[in-house]
TIZA-352495 format. One record per residue: residue number from 1; residue in one letter; x, y, z of N, C-alpha, C, O, CB in turn. Coordinates in steps of 0.001 Angstrom, whole numbers, plus 500000, padded with zeros to 6 digits. Each point is the difference from the previous one (the first is absolute). Glycine has a CB too. Layout:
<rs>
> i,aa,n.xx,n.yy,n.zz,ca.xx,ca.yy,ca.zz,c.xx,c.yy,c.zz,o.xx,o.yy,o.zz,cb.xx,cb.yy,cb.zz
> NUM,a,X,Y,Z,X,Y,Z,X,Y,Z,X,Y,Z,X,Y,Z
...
</rs>
This chain:
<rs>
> i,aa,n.xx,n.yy,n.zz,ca.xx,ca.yy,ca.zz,c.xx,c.yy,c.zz,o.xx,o.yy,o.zz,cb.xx,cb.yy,cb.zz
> 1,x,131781,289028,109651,500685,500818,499034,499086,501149,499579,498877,499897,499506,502475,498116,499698
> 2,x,499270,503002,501056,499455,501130,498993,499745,499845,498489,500660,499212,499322,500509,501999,502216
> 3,x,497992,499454,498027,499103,500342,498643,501636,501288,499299,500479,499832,498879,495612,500038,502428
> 4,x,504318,501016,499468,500389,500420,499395,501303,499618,499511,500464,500522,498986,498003,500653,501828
> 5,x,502308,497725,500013,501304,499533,499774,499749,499032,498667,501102,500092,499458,499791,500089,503270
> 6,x,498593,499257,496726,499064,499398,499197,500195,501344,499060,500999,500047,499281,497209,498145,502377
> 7,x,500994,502735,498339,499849,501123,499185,502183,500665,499495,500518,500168,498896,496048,500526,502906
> 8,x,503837,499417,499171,501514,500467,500029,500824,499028,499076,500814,500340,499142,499011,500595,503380
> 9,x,499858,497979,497772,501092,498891,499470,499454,500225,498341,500805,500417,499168,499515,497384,503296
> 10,x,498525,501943,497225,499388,499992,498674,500500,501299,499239,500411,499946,498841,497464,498705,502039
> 11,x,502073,502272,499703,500669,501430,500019,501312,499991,499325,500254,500439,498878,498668,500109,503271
> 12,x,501833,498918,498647,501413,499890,499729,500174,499070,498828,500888,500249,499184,499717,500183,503223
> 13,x,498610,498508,497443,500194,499167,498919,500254,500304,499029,500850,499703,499160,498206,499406,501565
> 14,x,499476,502102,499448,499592,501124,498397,500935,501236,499212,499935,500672,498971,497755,499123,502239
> 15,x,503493,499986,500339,500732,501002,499828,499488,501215,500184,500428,500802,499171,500546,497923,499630
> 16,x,498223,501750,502020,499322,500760,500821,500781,500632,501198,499914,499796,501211,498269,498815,498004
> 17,x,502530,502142,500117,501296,500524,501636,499269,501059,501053,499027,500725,499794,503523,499434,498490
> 18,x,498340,499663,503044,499538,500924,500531,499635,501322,500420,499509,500608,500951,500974,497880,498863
> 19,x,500234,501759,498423,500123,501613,499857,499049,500241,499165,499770,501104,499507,502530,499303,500787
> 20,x,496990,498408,499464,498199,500203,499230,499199,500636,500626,499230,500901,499668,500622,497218,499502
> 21,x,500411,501221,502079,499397,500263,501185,500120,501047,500655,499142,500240,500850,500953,497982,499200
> 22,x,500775,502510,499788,500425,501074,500592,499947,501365,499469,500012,501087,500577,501115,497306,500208
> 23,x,498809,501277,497932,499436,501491,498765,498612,499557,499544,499466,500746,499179,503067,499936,499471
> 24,x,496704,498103,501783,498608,500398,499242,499034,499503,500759,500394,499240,500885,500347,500709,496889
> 25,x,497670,500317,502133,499351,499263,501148,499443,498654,499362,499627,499726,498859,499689,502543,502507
> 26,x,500741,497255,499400,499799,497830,499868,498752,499679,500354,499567,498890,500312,502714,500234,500608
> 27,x,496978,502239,498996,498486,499373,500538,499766,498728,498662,500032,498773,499911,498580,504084,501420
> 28,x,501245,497845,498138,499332,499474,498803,500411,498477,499715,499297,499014,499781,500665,503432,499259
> 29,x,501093,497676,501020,500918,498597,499705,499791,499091,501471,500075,498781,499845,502127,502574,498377
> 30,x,497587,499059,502951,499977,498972,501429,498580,499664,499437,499728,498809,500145,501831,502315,502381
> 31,x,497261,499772,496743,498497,499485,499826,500761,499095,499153,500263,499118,500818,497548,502803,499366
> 32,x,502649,497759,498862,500053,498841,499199,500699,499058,500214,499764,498931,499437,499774,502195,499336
> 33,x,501462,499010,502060,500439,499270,501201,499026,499133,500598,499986,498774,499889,501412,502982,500507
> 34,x,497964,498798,500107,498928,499363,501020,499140,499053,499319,499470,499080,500623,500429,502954,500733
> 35,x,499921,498147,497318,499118,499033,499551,500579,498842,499107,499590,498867,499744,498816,502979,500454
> 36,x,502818,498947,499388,500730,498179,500267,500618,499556,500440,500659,499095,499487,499201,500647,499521
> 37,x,500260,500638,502140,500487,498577,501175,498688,499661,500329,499841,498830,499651,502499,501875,501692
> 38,x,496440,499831,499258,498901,499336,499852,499509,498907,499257,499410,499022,500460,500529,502718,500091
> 39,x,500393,498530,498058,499906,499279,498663,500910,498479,500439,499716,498855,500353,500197,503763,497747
> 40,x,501056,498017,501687,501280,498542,500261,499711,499457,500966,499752,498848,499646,502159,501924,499665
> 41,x,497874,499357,502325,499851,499624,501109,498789,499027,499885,500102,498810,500300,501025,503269,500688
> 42,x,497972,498366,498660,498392,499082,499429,500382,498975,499090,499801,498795,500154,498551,503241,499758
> 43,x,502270,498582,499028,500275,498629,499313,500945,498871,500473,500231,498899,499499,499299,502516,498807
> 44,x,501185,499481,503359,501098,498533,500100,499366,499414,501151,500056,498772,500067,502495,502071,499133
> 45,x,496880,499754,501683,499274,499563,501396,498642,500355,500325,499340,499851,501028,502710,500320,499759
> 46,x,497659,500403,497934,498317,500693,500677,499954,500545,501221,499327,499634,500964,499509,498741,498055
> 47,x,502285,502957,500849,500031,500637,501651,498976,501136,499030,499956,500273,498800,503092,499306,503230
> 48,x,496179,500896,499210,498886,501201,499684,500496,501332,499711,500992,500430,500588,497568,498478,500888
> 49,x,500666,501932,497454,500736,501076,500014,500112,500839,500777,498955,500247,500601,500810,499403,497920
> 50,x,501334,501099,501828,500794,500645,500895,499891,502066,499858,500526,500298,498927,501225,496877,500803
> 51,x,497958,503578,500706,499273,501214,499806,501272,501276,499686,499990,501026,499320,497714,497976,502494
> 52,x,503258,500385,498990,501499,501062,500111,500961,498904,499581,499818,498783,500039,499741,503081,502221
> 53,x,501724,498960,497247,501404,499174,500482,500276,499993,501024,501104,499461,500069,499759,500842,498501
> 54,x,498734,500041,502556,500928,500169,501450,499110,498591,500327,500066,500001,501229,500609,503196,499766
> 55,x,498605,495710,498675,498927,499463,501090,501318,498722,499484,500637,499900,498951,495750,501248,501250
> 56,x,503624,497990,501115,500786,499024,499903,498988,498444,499906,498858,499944,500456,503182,501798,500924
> 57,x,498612,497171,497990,499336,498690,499285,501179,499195,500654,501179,500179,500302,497464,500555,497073
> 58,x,500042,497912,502703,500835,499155,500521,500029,498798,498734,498981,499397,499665,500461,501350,503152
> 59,x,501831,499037,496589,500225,499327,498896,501879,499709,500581,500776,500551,500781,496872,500799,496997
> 60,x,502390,497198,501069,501000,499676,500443,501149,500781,498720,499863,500414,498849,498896,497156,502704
> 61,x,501994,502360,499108,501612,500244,499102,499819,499416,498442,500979,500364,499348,500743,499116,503066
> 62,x,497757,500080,497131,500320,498973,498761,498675,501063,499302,500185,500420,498858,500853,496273,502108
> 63,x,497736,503675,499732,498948,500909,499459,500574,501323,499711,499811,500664,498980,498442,498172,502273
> 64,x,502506,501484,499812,500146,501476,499808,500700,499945,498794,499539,500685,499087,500508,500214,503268
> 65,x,501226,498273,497370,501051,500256,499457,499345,499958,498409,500309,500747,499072,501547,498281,502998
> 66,x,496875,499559,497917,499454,500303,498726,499004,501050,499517,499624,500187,498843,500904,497781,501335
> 67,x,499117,502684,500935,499489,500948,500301,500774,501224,498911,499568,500414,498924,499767,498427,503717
> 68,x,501720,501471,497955,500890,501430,499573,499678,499686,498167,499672,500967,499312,502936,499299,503165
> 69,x,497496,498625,497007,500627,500131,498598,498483,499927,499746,500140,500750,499034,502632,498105,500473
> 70,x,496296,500978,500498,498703,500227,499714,499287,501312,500192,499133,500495,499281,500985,497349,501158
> 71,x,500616,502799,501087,499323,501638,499876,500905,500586,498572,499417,500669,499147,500124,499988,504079
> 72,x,501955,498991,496651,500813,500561,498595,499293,499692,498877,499655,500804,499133,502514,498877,501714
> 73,x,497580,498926,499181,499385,499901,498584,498530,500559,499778,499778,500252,498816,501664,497695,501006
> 74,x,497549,502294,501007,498850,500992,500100,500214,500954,499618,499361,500488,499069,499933,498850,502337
> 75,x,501918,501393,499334,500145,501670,499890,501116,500233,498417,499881,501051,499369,500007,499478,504074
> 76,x,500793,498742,496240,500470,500005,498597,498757,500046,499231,500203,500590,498939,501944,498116,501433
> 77,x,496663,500905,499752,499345,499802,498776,499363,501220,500402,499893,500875,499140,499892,496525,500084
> 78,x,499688,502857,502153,499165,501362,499679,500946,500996,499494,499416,500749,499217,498867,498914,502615
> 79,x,503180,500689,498339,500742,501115,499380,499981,499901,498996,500361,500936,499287,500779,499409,501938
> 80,x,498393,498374,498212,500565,499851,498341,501331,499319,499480,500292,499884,498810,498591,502196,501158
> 81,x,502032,497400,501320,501091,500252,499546,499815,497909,499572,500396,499216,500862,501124,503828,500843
> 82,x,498062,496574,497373,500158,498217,499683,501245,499776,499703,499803,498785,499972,498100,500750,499033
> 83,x,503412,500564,500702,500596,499586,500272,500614,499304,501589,500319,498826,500186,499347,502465,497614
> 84,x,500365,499733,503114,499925,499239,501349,498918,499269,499921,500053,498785,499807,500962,502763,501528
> 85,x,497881,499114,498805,498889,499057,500077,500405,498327,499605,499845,499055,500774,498606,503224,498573
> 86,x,501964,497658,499599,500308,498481,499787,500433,499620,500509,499518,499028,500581,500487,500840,498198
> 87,x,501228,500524,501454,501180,499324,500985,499043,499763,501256,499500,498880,500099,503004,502514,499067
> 88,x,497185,499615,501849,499267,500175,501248,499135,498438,499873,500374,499102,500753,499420,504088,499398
> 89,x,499180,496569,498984,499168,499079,499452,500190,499107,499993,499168,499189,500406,500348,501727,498758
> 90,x,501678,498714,500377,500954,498318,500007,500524,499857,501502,499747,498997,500667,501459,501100,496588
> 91,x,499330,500673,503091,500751,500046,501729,498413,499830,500473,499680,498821,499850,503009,503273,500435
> 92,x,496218,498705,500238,498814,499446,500871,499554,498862,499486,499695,499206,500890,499575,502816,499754
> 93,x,500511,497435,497908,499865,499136,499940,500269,498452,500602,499225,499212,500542,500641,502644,498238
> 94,x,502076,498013,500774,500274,499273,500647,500453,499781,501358,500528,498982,500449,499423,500988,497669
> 95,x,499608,501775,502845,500072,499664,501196,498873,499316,500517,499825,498981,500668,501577,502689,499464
> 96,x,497816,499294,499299,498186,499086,500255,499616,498782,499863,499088,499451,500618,500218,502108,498654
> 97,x,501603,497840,499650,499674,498455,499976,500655,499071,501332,499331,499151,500588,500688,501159,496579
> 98,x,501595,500068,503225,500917,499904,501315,498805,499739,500758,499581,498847,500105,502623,502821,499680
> 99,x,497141,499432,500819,499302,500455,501094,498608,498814,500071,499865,499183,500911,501109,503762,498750
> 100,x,498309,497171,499441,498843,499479,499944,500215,498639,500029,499302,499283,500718,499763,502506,498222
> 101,x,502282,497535,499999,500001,498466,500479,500239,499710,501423,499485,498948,500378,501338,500561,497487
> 102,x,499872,501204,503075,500212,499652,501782,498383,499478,500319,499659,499427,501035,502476,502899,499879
> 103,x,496773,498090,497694,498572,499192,501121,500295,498531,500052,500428,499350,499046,497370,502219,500150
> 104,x,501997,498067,501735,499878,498544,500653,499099,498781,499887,500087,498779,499872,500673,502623,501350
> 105,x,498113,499788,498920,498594,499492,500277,498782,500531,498905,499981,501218,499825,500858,498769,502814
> 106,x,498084,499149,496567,499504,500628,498881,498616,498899,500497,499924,498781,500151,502463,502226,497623
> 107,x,496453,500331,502401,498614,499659,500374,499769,499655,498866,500461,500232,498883,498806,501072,502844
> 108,x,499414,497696,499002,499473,499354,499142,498997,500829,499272,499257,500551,500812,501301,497527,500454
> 109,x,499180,502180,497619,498777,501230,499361,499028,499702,499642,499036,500758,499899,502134,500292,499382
> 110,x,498862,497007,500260,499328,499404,498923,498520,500026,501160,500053,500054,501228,502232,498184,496898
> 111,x,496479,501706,501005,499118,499815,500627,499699,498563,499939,500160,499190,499088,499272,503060,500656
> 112,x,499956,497589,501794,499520,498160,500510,498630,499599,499074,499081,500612,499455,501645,499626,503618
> 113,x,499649,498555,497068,498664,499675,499057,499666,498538,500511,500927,499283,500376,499730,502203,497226
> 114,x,498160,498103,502417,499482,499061,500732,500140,499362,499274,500077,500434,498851,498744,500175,502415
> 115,x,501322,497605,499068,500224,498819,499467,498864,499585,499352,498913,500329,500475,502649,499202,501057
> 116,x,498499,499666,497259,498782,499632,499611,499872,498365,499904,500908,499208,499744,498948,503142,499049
> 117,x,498790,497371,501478,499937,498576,500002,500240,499156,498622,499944,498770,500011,498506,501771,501883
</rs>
């Protein structure tokens, strides 16, 4: 999957049309783009950060999707706008929780310690 379809969907969420896009330049906004799906992506899979939107990630369907409402809820807060922001916040939230319970498997962390006589 592309970085930027990720970026589009979050877009649209924000109500971000494509005639935003078409009367103003989006540099500014794809840079803040970029750093939170970075942001979200790390916090759901620890995928590495990514340099453009065009570079494609290999994550499953259930990441991306929690993906989108986490680049929204990032980019609501840098505009300022907290009302989405909240909303955005509760939706990644409880997609993020969805996503993260599918783990299966949970290493062991504790450190070994030798038996004593």
């Amino acid at each position: 999957m592309k970085l930027n379809d990720i970026f589009e969907r979050a877009a649209r969420l924000m109500g971000i049309s494509d005639e935003f896009f078409a009367e103003n330049d989006a540099g500014e906004l794809k840079k803040r783009a970029l750093c939170a799906i970075n942001t979200a992506l790390f916090d759901l899979c620890e995928t590495p950060p990514a340099k453009t939107l065009v570079e494609e990630v290999e994550i499953s369907g259930a990441a991306a999707d929690a993906g989108v409402y986490g680049t929204a809820m990032f980019l609501s807060l840098a505009f300022g706008d907290t009302a989405k922001a909240g909303l955005f916040s509760k939706m990644y939230s409880d997609k993020r929780a969805a996503f993260k319970s599918r783990i299966t498997a949970v290493r062991d962390a504790l450190p070994k310690t030798e038996e004593t006589a």
